[in-house]
C-alpha positions in Angstrom: -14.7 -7.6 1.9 -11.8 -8.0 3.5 -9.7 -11.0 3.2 -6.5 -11.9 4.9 -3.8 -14.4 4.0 -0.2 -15.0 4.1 2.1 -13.2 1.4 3.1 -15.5 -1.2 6.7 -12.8 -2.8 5.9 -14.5 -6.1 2.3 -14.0 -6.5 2.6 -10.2 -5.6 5.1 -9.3 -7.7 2.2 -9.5 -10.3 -0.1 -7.5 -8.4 -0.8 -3.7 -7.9 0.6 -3.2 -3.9 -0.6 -0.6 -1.9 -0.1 -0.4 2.1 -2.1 0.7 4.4 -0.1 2.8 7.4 2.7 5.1 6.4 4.2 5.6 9.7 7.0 2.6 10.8 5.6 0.0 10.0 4.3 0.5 7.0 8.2 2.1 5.8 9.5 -1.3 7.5 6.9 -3.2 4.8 8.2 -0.7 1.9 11.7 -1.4 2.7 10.8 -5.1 3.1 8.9 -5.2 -0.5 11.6 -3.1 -2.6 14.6 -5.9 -1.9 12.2 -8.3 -3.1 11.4 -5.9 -6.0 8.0 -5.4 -5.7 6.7 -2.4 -7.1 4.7 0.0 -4.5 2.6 1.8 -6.3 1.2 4.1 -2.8 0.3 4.6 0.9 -3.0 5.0 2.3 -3.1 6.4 6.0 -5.8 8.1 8.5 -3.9 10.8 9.2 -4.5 14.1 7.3 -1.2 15.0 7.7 0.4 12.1 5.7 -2.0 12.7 3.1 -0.4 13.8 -0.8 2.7 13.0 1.0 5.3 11.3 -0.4 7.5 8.3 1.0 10.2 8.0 -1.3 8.8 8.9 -3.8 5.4 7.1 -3.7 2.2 9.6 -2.1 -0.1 9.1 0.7 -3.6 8.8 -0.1 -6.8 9.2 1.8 -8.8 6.0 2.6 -11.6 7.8 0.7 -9.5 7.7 -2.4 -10.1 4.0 -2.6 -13.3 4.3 -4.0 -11.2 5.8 -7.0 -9.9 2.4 -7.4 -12.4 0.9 -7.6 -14.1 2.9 -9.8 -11.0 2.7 -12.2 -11.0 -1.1 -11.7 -7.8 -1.4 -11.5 -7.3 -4.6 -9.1 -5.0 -4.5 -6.3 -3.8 -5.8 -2.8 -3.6 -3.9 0.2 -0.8 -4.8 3.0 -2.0 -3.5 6.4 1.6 -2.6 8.3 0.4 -1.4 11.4 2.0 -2.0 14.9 
């Protein structure tokens, strides 16, 4: 389930960050997050293209590689940047 709420900086610093869009937006959002150094650990897009991509340094992943995630439990946030 989905669940939206404002970023408290603090809070995710602790957390596993992923964004969702890797096109300006979501590069705006990475910018954003790494002067408040918070660790980016990848980008998930719908486009093929962008996907095992890198954005300085961090890949692209399908949205069907979520399921990994999940499966791995490793717990996580997602940031939608989209415009």
């Amino acid at each position: 389930m989905i669940q939206y709420k404002k970023i408290d900086i603090q809070q995710i610093k602790k957390q596993n960050i992923y964004i969702w869009g890797a096109g300006t937006w979501g590069r705006r959002c990475f910018k954003y997050l790494k002067t408040k150094e918070i660790n980016v650990k990848g980008f998930f897009d719908n486009a093929v293209d962008k996907w095992n991509s890198e954005i300085n340094d961090i890949t692209v992943y399908s949205p069907n590689e979520l399921q990994l995630l999940k499966s791995e439990r490793d717990f996580y946030d997602i940031l939608f940047c989209r415009g």
